[in-house]
C-alpha positions as CSV (number, residue, x, y, z in Angstrom):
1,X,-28.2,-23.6,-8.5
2,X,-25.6,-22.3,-6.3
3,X,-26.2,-20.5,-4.2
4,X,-29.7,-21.4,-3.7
5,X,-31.5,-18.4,-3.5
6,X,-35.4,-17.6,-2.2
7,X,-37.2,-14.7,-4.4
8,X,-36.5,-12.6,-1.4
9,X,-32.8,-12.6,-1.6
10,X,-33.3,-12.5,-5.8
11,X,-35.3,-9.5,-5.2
12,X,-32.5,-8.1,-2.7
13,X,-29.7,-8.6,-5.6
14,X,-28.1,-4.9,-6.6
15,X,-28.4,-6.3,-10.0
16,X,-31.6,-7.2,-11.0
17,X,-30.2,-8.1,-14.7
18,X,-28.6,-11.0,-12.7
19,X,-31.4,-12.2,-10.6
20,X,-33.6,-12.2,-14.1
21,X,-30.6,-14.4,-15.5
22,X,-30.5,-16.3,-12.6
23,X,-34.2,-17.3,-12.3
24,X,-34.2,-18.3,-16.3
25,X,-31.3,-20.6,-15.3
26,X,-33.4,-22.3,-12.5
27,X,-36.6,-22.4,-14.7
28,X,-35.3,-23.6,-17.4
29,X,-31.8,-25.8,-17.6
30,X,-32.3,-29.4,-17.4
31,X,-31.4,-31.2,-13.9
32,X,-27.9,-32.3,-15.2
33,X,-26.5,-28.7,-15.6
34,X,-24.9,-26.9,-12.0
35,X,-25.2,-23.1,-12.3
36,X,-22.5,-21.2,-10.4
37,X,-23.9,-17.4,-9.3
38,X,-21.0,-14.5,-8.7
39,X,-17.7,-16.7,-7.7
40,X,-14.6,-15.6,-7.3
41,X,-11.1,-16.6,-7.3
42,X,-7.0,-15.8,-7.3
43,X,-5.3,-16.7,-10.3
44,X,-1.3,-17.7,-9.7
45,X,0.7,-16.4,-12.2
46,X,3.7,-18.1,-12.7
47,X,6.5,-16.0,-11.6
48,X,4.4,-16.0,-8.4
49,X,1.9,-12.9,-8.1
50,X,-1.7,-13.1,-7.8
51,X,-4.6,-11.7,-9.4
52,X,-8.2,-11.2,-8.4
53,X,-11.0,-12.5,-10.8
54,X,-14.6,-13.0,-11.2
55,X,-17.4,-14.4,-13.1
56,X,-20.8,-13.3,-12.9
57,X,-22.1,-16.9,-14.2
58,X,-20.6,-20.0,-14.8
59,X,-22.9,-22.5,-16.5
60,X,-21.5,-26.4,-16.6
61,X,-23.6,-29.0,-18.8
62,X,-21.7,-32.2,-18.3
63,X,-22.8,-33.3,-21.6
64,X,-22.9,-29.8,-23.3
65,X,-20.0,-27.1,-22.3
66,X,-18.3,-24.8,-19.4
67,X,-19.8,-22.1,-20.1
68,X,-18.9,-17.6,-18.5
69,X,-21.7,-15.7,-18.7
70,X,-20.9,-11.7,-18.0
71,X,-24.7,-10.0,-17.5
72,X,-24.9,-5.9,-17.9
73,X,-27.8,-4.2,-16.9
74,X,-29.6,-1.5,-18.6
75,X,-28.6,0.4,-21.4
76,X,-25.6,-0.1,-22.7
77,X,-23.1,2.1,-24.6
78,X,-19.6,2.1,-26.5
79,X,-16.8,4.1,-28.0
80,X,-14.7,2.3,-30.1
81,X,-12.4,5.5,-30.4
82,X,-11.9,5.4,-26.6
83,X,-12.6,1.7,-25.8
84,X,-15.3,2.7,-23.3
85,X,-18.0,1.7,-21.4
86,X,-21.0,2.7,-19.6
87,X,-24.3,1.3,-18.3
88,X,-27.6,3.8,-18.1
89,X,-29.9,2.6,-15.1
90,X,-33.7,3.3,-14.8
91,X,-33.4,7.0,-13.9
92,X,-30.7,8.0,-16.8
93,X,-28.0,8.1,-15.0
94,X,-24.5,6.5,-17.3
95,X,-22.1,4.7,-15.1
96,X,-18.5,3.5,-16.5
97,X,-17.9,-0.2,-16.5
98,X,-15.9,-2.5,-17.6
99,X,-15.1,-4.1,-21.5
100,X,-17.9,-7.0,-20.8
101,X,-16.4,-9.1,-23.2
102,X,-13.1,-8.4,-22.2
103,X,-14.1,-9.5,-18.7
104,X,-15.9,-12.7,-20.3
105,X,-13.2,-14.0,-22.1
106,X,-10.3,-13.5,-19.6
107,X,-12.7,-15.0,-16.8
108,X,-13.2,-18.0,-19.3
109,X,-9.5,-18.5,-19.7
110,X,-8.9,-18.2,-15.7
111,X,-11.8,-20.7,-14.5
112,X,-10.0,-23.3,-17.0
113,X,-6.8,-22.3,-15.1
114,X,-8.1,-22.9,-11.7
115,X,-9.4,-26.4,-12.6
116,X,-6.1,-27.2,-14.1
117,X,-4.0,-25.8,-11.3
118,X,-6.2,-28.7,-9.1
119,X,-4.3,-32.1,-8.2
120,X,-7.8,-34.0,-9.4
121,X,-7.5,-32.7,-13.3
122,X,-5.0,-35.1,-14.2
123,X,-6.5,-37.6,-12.3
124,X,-9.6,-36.9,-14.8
125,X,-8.2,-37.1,-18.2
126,X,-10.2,-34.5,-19.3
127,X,-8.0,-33.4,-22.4
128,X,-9.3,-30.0,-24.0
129,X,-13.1,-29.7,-23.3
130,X,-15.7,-27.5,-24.9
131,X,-15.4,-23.9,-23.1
132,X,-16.7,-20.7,-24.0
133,X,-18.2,-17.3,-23.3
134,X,-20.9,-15.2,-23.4
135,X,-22.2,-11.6,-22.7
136,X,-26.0,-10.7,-21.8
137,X,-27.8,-7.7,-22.0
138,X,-31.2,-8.7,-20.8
139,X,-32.6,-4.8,-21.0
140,X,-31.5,-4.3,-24.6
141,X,-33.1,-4.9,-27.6
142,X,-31.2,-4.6,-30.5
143,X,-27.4,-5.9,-29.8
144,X,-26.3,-6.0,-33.3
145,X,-24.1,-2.8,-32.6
146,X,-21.6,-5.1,-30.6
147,X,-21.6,-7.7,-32.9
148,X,-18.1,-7.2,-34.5
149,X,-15.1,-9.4,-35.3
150,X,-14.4,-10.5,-31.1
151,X,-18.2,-11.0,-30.2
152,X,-19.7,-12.3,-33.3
153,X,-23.5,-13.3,-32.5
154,X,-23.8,-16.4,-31.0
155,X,-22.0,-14.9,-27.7
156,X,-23.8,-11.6,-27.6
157,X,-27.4,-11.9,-26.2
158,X,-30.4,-9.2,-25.4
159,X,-33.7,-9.3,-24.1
160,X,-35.4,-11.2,-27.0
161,X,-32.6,-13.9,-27.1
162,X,-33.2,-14.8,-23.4
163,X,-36.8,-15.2,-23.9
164,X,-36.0,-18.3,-25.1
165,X,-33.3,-18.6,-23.5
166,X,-33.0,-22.5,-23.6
167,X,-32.9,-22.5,-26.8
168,X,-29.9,-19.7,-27.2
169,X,-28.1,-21.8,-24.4
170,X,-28.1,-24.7,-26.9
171,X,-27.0,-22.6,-29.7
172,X,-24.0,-21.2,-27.5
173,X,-22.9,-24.5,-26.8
174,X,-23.4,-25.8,-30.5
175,X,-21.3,-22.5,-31.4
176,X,-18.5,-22.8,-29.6
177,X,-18.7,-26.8,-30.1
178,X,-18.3,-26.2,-33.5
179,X,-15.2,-24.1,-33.1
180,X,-13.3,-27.5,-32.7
181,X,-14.3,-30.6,-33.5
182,X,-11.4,-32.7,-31.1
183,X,-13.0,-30.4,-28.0
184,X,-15.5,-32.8,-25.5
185,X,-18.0,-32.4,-23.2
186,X,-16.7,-31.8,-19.7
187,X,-18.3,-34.6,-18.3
188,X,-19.5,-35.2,-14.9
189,X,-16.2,-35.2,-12.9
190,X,-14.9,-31.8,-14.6
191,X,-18.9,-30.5,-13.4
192,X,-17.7,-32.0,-9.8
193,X,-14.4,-30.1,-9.8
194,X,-15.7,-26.8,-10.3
195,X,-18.3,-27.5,-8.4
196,X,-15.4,-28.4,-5.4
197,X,-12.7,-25.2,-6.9
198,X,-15.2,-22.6,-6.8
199,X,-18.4,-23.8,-4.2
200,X,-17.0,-26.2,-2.0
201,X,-18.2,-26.7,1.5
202,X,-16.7,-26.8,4.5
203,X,-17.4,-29.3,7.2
204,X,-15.4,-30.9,10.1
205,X,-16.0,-33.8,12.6
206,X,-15.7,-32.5,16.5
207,X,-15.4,-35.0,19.0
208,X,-16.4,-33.2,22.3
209,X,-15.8,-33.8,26.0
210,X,-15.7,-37.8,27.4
211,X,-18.3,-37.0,29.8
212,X,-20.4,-35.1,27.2
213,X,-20.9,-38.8,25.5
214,X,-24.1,-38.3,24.0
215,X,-23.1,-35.4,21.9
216,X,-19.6,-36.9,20.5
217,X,-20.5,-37.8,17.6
218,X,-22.1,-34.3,16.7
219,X,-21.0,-32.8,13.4
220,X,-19.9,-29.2,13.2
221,X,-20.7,-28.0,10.0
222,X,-19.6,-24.0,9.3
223,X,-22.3,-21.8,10.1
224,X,-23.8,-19.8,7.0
225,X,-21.7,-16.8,7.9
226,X,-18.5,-18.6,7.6
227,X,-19.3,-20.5,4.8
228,X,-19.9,-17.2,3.2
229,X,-16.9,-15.6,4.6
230,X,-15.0,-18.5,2.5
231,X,-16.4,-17.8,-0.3
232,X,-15.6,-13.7,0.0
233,X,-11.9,-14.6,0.8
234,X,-11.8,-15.9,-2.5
235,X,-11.6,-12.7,-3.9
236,X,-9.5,-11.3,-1.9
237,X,-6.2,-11.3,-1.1
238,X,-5.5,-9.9,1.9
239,X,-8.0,-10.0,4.9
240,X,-8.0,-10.2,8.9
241,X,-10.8,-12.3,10.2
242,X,-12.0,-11.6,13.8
243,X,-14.0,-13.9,16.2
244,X,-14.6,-15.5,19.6
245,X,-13.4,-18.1,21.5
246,X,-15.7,-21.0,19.8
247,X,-16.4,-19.1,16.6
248,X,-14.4,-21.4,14.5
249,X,-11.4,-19.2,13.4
250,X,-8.5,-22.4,13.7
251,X,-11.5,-24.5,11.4
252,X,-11.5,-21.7,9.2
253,X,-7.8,-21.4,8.7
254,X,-6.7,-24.8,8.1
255,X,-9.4,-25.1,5.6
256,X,-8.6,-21.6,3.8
257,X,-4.8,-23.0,4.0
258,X,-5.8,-26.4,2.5
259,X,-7.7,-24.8,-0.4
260,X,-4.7,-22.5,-1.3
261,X,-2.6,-25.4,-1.5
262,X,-5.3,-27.3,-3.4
263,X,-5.4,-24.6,-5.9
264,X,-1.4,-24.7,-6.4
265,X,-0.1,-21.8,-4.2
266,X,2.7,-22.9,-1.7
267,X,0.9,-22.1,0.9
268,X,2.1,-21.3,5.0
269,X,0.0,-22.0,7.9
270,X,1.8,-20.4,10.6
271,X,0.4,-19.7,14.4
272,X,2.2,-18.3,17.7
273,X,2.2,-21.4,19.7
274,X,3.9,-25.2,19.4
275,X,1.0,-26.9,20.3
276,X,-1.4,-25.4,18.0
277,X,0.9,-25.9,15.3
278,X,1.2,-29.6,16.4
279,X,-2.5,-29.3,16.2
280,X,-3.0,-27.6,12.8
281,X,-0.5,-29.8,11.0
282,X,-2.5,-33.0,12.6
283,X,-5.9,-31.5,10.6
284,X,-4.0,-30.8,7.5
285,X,-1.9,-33.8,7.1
286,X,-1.2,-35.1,3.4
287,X,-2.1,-31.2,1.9
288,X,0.5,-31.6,-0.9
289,X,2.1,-27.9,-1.1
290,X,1.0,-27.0,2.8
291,X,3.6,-26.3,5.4
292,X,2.4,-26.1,8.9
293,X,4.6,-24.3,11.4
294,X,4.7,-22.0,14.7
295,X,6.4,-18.7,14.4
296,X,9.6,-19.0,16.3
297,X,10.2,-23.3,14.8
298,X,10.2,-21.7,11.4
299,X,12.6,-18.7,12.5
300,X,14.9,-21.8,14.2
301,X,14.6,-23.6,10.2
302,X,15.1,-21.3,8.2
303,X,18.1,-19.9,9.9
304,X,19.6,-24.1,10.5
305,X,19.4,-23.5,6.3
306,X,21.2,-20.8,5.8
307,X,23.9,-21.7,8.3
308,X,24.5,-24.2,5.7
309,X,24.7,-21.8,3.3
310,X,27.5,-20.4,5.1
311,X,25.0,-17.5,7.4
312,X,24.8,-17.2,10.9
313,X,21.4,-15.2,10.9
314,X,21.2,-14.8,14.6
315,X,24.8,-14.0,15.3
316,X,24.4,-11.2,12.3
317,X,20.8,-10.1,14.5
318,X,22.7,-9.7,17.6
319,X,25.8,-7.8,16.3
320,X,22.9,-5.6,14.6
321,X,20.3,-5.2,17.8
322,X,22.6,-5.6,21.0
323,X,20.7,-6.8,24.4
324,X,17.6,-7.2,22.4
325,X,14.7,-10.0,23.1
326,X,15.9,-12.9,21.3
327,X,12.6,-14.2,20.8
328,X,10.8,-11.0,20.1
329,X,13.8,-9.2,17.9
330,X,16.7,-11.6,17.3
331,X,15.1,-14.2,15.3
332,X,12.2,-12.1,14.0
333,X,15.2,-10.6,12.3
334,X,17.0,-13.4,11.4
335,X,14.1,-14.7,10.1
336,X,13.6,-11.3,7.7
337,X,17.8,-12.1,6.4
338,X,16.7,-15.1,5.1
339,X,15.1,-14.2,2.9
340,X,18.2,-12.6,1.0
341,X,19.8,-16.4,1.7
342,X,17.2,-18.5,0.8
343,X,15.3,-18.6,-2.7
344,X,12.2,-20.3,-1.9
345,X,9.1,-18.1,-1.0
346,X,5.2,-18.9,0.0
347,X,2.7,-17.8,-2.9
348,X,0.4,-17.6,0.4
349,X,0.3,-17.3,4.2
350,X,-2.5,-18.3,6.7
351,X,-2.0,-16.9,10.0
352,X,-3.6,-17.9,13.0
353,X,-3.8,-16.5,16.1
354,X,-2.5,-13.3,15.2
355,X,-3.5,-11.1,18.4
356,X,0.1,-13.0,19.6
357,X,2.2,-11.8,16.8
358,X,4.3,-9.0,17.7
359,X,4.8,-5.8,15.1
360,X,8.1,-7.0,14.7
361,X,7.0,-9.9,13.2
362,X,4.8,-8.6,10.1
363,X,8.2,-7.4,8.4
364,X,9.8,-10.7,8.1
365,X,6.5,-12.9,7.1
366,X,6.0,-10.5,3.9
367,X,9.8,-11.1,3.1
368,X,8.6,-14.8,3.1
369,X,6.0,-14.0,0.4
370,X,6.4,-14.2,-3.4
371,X,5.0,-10.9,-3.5
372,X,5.3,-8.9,-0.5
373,X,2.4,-6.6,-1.4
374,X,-0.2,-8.5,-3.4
375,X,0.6,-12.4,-2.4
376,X,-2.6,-13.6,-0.5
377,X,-2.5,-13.0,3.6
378,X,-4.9,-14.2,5.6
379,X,-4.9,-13.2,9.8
380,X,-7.1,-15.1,12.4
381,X,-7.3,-13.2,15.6
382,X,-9.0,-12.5,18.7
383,X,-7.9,-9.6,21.0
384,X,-9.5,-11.2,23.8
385,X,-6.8,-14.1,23.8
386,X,-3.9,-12.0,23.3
387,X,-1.7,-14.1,25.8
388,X,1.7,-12.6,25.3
389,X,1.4,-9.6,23.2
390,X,-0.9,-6.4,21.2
391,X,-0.1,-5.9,18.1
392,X,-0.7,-2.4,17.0
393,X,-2.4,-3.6,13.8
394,X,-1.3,-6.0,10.9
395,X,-0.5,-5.2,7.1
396,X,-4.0,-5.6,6.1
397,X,-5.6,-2.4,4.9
398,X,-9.8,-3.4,4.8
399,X,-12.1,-3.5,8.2
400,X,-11.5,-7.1,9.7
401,X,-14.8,-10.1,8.7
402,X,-16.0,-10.7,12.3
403,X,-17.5,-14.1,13.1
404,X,-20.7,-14.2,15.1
405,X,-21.5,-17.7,16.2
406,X,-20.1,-19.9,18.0
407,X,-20.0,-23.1,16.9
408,X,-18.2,-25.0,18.7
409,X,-19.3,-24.8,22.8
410,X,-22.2,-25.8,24.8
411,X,-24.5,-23.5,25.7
412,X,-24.0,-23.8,28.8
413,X,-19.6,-23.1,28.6
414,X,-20.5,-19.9,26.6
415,X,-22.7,-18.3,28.8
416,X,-20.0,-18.5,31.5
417,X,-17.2,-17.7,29.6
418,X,-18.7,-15.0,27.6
419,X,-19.2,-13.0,30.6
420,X,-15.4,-11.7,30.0
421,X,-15.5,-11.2,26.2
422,X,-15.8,-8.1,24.8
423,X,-16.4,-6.9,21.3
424,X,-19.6,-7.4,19.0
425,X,-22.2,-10.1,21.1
426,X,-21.5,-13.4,19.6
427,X,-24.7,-16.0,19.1
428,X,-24.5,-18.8,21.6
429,X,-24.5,-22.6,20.0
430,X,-27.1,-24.8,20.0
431,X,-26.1,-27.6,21.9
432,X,-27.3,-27.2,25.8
433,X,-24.8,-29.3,27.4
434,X,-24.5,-30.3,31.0
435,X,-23.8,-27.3,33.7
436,X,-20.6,-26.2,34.4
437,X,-18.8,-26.8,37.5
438,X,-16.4,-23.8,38.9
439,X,-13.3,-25.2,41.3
440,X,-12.1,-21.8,43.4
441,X,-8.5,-21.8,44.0
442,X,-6.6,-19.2,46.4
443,X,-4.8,-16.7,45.0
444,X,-1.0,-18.0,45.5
């Protein structure tokens, strides 16, 4: 099961339709089969956009079938006239939801996408395996009313099919085995891709200080926060992440990057400053379809390529902004005309360090995008670094995910250093490390 959750947190769920799904998955599937609980995902389309999906469960039997399961709670009612829905909770009150097996059957289609889109399912041979859907209504009795032409039985379910419900697993599978006899079981490496598409941890080996010797070898591993706050960027978009000196933001980044490319986007991890970059582009070495690049290097490219194209960007910024900044408005701008010069575009970009991106700068990155409004953007920051610049805000509408731990300090360096950060408290790390020496230098 993942997650793995304790009957507290299955008794915290907002849906208890789920967490009763949930637990007859974990009682009763055999060993082989990995159970997948509320993931998430961007689909690329093929001219470039993006769009949001989700699956309530995906069920994957190496020897059986990939299976979608879409749960809805309570009672359930339909109007063919108007093709809608609603759900009535305990106390009668009717809320409007979604077409569930609409939702089932497009979120089957887009978790066979996403493994497809990976680099590893050629390497598999898969070929077409057995995949298929399902809707539950665990609080309903009699679900013969939505058993029509799209949902014939086998993929509608109520409260007395799940009491057995390892038996009405097996006759889901044999259902939509039967649909095609040339369709195979996934097999074990297909159950290890999803498994590393949609629930794949993060971890990353930090080598710390010479004379900290005894703790080199220590492995950071992201703490559960930022493990979830992975697994939430999944579904979205667009989101600014805040955190700490230590807090693992650059870790965070280059592994959100690398996944984007994994999952086919052409994907941009861009930072303020050179070294970083140098830095970032050493961690995500050999990411087919990752570019790695600081802000002003990829302004100085992109305008060498469209001088060959016949464009002098910068000389067409200065005639157009006279005596401005040439770092902070000349090639910010020159960097926007490219984009009428140059074709290519990023499905996706990571940014780090964003407290040091001016406001200029947020025009000319969305020009960059496939889709300037709804192509994923992801912003790392920390005011409390902001060397060169505030930026009044960036072009991400939600509150910003703020990291709480830090995980990558001694004890001992965050207590000092701490003293001068401001913004929510941030946990101190585990590791006590040796006391920390202060050299006082005159003010020159």
């Amino acid at each position: 099961m993942i997650p793995a959750l304790t009957e507290e947190q299955l008794n915290n769920l907002d849906s208890q339709a789920e967490a009763r799904v949930y637990r007859l998955c974990r009682d009763g599937l055999p060993e082989r089969v990995v159970v997948l609980h509320r993931i998430e995902w961007i689909v690329r389309h093929a001219g470039g956009g993006a769009q949001d999906g989700e699956a309530d469960f995906l069920v994957c039997d190496p020897e059986g079938a990939v299976l979608v399961l879409e749960v809805k709670g309570g009672g359930i009612t339909f109007d063919p006239t108007t093709d809608e829905w609603w759900s009535t909770d305990g106390r009668g009150t009717r809320h409007a939801i979604q077409d569930p097996f609409r939702q089932a059957r497009g979120a089957k289609y887009a978790v066979l996408g996403k493994l497809q889109e990976h680099r590893r399912w050629s390497q598999l041979r898969a070929g077409k395996i057995v995949l298929g859907h399902a809707v539950l209504f665990p609080d309903v009795d009699d679900v013969s009313p939505f058993e029509v032409a799209r949902s014939p039985r086998p993929v509608v379910a109520g409260r007395l099919d799940v009491a057995d419900f390892v038996k009405w697993w097996r006759g889901l599978t044999a259902y939509w085995r039967n649909q095609d006899f040339s369709l195979k079981p996934p097999g074990k490496g297909v159950v290890g891709l999803a498994e590393e598409v949609f629930a794949r941890p993060a971890t990353a080996r930090k080598l710390v200080a010479a004379h900290l010797a005894e703790e080199e070898a220590i492995r950071v591993r992201l703490t559960a926060q930022q493990a979830r706050i992975l697994g939430v960027l999944g579904g979205r978009r667009r989101a600014a992440i805040r955190g700490g000196a230590g807090t693992g933001k650059s870790l965070l980044a280059a592994e959100k990057a690398k996944r984007l490319a994994a999952e086919g986007f052409r994907t941009l991890l861009l930072c303020y400053n050179r070294p970083l970059a140098e830095h970032l582009g050493s961690a995500c070495a050999g990411t087919t379809g990752l570019e790695v690049a600081n802000f002003h290097t990829l302004c100085g490219h992109r305008c060498e390529l469209a001088k060959q194209r016949g464009r002098n960007l910068t000389a067409e910024a200065e005639e157009a902004y006279p005596g401005a900044s040439y770092y902070d408005v000349i090639l910010p701008s020159a960097l926007a005309y490219s984009a009428d010069v140059l074709p290519d575009r990023y499905d996706a970009v990571v940014i780090d360090e964003g407290q040091d991106f001016r406001d200029e700068y947020w025009f000319a990155i969305e020009m960059l995008l496939t889709d300037s409004e709804k192509s994923p953007l992801y912003v790392f920051f920390d005011p409390n670094q902001a060397l060169y610049t505030t930026a009044a805000g960036f072009p991400i509408t939600d509150e910003p995910f703020t990291l709480l731990a830090n995980c990558r300090n001694t004890r001992a360096i965050h207590e000092l250093c701490y003293r001068f950060y401001r913004g929510e408290a941030v946990e101190p790390p585990d590791i006590p490390g040796l006391p920390v020496d202060t050299v006082c230098a005159p003010t020159l």
